[in-house]
C-alpha positions in Angstrom: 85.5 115.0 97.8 83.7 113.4 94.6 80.2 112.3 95.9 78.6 109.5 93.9 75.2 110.3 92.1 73.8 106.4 92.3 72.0 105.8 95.4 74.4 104.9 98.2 74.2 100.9 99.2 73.5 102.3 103.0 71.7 104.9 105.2 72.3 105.6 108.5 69.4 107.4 109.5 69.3 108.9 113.4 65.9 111.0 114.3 66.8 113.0 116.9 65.3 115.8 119.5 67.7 118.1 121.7 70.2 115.9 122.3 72.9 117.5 120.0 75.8 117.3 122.3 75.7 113.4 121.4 75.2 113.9 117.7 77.6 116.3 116.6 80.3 114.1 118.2 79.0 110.7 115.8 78.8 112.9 112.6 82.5 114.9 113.2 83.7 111.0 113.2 82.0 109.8 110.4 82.8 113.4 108.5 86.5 111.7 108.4 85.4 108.7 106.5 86.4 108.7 102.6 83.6 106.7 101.2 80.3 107.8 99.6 78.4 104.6 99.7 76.8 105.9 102.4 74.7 108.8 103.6 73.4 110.2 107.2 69.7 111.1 107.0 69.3 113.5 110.4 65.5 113.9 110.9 65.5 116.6 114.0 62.1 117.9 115.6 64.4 120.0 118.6 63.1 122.8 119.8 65.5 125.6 118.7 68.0 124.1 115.8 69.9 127.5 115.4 73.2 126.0 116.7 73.1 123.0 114.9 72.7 124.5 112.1 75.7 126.4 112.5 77.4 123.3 113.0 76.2 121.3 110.0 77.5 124.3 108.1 80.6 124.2 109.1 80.7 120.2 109.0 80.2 120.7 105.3 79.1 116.8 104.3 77.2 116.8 101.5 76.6 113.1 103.0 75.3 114.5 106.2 71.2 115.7 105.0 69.2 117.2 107.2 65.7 117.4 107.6 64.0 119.5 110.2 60.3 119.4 111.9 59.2 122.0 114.3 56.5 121.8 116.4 55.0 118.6 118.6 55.1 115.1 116.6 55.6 111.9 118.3 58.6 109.6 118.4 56.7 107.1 115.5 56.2 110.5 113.4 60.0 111.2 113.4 61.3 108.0 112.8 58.5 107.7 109.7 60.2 110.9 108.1 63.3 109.8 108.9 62.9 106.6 107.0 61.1 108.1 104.2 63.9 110.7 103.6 66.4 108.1 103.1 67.8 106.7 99.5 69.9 104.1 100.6 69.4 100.5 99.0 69.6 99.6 102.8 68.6 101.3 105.9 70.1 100.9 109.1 68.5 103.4 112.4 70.5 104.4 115.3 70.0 106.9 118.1 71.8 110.1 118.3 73.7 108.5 121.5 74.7 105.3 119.2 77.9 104.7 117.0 78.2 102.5 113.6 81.3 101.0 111.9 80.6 102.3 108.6 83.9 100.6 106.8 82.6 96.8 108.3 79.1 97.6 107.7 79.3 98.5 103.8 81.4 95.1 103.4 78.4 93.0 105.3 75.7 94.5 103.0 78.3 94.3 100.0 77.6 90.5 101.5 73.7 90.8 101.7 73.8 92.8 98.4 75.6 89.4 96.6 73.7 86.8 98.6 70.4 88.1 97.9 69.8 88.9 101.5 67.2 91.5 102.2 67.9 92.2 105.8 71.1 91.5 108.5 71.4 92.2 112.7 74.7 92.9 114.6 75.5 92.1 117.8 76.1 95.5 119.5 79.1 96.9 121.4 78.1 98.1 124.7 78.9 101.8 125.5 78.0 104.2 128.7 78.2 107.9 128.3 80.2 109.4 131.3 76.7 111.9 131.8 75.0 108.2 132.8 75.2 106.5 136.1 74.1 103.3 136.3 72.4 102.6 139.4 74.0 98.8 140.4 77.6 99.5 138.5 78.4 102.9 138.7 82.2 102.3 137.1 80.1 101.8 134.1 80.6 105.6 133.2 82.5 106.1 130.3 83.4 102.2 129.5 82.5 100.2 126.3 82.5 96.5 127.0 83.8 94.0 124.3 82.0 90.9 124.6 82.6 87.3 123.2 82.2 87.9 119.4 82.5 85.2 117.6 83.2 87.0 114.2 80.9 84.6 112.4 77.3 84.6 110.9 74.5 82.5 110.9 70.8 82.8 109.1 67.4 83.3 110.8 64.0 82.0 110.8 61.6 85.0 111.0 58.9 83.3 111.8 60.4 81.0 114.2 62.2 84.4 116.1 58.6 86.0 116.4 57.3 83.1 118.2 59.8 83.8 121.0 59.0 87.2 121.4 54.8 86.1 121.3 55.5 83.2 123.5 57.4 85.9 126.1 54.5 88.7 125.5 56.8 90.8 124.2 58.3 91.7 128.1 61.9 90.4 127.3 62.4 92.7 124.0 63.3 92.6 120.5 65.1 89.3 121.0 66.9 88.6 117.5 64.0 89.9 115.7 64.8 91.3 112.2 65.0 95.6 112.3 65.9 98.6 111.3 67.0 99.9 114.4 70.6 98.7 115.3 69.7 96.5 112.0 69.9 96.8 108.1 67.0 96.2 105.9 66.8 96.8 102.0 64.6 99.5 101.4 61.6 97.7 99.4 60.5 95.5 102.4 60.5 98.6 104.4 58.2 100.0 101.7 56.0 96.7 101.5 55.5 97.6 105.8 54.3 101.0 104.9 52.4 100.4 102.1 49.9 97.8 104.2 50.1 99.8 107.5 50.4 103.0 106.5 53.9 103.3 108.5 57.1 101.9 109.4 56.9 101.7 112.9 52.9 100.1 113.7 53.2 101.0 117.0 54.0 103.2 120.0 57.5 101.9 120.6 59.7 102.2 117.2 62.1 99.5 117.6 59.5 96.7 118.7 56.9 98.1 116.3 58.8 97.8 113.2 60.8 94.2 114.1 57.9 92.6 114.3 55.9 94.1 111.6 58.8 93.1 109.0 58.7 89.9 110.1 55.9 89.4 108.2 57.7 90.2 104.9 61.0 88.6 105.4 61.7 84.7 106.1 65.3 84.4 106.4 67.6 87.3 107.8 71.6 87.1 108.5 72.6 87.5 112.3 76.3 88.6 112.2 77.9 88.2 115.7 80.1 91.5 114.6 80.5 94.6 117.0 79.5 96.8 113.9 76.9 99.2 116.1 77.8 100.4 119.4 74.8 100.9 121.5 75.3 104.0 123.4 73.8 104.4 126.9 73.2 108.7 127.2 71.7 109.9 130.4 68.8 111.6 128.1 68.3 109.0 125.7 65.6 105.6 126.9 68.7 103.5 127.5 70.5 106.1 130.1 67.0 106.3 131.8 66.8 102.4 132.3 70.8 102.4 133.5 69.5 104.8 136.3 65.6 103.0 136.9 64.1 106.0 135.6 62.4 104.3 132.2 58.8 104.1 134.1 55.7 106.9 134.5 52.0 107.4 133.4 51.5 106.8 130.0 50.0 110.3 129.8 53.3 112.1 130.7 55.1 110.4 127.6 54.7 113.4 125.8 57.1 111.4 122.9 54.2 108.8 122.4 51.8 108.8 119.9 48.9 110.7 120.9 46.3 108.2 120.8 48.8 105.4 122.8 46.6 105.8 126.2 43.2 105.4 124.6 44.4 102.3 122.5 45.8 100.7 125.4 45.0 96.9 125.8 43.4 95.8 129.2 45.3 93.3 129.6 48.7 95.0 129.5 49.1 97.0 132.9 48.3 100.6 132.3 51.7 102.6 133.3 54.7 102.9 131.1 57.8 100.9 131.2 60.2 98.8 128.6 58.1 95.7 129.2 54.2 97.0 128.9 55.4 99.5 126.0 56.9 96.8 124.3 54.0 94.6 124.7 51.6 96.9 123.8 53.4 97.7 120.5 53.9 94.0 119.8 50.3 93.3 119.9 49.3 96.3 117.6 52.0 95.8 115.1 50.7 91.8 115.0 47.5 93.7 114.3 48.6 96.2 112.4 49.7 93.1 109.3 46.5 91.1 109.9 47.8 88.5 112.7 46.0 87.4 116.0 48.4 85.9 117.7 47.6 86.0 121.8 50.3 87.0 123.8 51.3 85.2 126.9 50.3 87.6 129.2 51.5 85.5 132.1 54.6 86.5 131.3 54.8 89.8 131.0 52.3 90.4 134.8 55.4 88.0 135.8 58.1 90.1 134.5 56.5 93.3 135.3 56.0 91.9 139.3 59.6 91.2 139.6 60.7 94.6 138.1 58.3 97.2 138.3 57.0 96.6 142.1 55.8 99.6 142.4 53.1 99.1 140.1 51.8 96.5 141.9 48.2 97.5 141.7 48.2 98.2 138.3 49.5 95.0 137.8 46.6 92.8 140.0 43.6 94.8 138.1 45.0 93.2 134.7 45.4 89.9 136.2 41.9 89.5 138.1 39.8 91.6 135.5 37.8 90.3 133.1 38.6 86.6 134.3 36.8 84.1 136.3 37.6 82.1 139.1 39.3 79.1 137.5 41.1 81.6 134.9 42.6 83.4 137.8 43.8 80.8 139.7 45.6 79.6 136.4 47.3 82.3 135.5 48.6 82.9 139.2 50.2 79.4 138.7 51.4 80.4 135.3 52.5 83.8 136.9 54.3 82.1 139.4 56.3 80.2 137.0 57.2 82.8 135.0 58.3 85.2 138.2 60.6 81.9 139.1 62.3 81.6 135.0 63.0 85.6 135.3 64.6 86.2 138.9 66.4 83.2 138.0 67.7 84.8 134.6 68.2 88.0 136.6 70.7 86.3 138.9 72.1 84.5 136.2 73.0 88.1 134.0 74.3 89.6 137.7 76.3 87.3 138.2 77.5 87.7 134.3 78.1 90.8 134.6 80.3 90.4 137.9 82.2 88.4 136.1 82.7 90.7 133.3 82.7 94.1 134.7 84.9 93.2 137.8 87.1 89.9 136.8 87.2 90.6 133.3 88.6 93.9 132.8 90.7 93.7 129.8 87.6 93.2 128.2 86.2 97.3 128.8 88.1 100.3 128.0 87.6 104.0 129.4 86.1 106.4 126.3 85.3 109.8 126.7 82.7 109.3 123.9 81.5 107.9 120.9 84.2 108.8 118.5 86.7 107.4 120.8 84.8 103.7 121.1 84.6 104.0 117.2 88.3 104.3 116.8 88.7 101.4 119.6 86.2 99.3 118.0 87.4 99.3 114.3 90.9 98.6 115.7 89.6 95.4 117.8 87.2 94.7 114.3 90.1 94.0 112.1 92.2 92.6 114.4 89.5 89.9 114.5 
């Protein structure tokens, strides 16, 4: 295969650490592919690579580059190299559990690439890996879920999608928040990020971290309502752990964060690690991190953290009654109140979405033993749309 010597218009780039059986299944598929306006950047700090190694040999891709980094270095560290080893005009991050559409995502940034767009988000395909069990619906195993794509695009208001996540205190996620993970972004705005904060992910969580830091160089995005990344759900990867409740612990067991994540930690973020405090936390360095001091609404996140990490409870109550008075406290109980009210009532609302759509609609899932399969599936239901 004749390999281009330009730069290719997109790079997939996957960090990764001993989770290989999920890998080598995504790069065998996207080995098949014919085109060479892409590469995969693999940016691995496992502890033995001897095997993969092996593998990438025989893959033979001169696409496929690898990069490896022994020893300890956080989650941040690995993405950063990851990033910075990359030579696309746009970069897109998955996880080594995840899928992408290559075919339908060179023709969107062919789109960005003629619009003048620096940056685009998908609407993600949902897959479980059959190693998951998901602790309401376990027939979730092996099943990717189509949902109600509309096939169309629409363009974003930076600005006006950071607000949302501030006004939520970051507890509810990424929102629609430009990124690079599960997203595309042309390669100088990534470099404007680093170049003023010295990374691409200013903060302990990447995906958060680097959303909302390039909203500060980016006002208009493209949100494309296209299945073009599958989100994949592996029991060792963040997104198995919250399938099966296990995405909680002591900050200081996270031996993936940054090392100096506990002693930065705000006080008034409960001190225990979950999606929503982690999130949080790296929302309000990264607003830091590119000069902003935006306050978070903390009521919301105590709130969302009540309803669903209970067993923190105490950690919870020594953010909300320290440092406040009286009349403070009694506020932000009302506000906390409110908030606990707007989020079991969202709660119920998504269960009962997903009764409808796990057990009524059922033509909308289909089994897959893994990635490559759901890629196959999902190109077929792409152009068929």
């Amino acid at each position: 295969m004749e390999i281009s010597i330009k730069p290719p218009l997109l790079s997939v780039v996957i960090p990764t650490k001993n989770r290989y059986e999920y890998l080598e299944i995504l790069l065998k598929k996207l080995s098949t592919l014919e085109s060479s306006e892409f590469e995969v950047i693999i940016q691995d700090n496992s502890d033995n690579n001897n095997d993969f190694l092996q593998y990438l040999e025989l893959l033979d891709d001169k696409r496929v580059k690898y990069f490896y980094k022994s020893g300890w270095i956080s989650v941040i560290d690995n993405c950063d190299l990851a990033v910075g080893n990359a030579t696309g005009k746009y970069i897109c991050m998955i996880g080594d559990d995840d899928g992408i559409l290559i075919e339908p995502a060179l023709r969107l940034l062919d789109y960005l690439e003629s619009s003048k767009i620096d940056a685009a988000i998908v609407n993600p395909l949902s897959y479980t890996w059959p190693d998951t069990n998901h602790i309401v619906w376990d027939s979730l195993s092996g099943r990717a879920f189509f949902k109600k794509f509309s096939m169309t695009y629409k363009i974003l208001d930076s600005k006006t999608e950071l607000e949302k996540v501030i006004g939520k205190g970051g507890s509810f996620g990424l929102n629609k928040l430009p990124r690079i993970y599960h997203g595309f972004v042309r390669r100088n705005v990534l470099e404007m990020l680093k170049k003023d904060t010295g990374t691409y992910f200013p903060g302990p969580s990447p995906d958060m971290a680097n959303a909302v830091g390039l909203s500060n160089y980016l006002s208009e995005y493209l949100y494309a309502d296209f299945p073009i990344i599958i989100s994949g759900q592996g029991k060792k990867s963040t997104g198995g752990q919250g399938s099966e409740k296990q995405h909680h612990g002591r900050i200081e067991n996270q031996s993936h964060l940054p090392k100096d994540t506990a002693s930065k930690w705000s006080d008034k973020i409960p001190y225990f690690w979950s999606g929503p405090t982690i999130y949080a936390e790296s929302l309000r360095r990264a607003l830091i991190a590119t000069g902003r001091k935006d306050n978070l609404n903390y009521s919301c996140l105590y709130a969302v953290c009540l309803v669903y990490e209970r067993q923190y409870i105490k950690e919870i109550w020594k953010v909300v009654f320290g440092n406040k008075n009286f009349l403070n406290c009694i506020m932000t109980l009302f506000l906390i109140l409110y908030y606990i009210f707007i989020t079991v009532m969202q709660r119920l609302e998504t269960f009962i979405k997903n009764i409808v759509q796990y057990k009524i609609m059922k033509q909308n899932n289909f089994v897959a033993c893994d990635i490559q399969e759901v890629i196959v599936k999902s190109n077929d239901f792409f152009y068929k749309n």
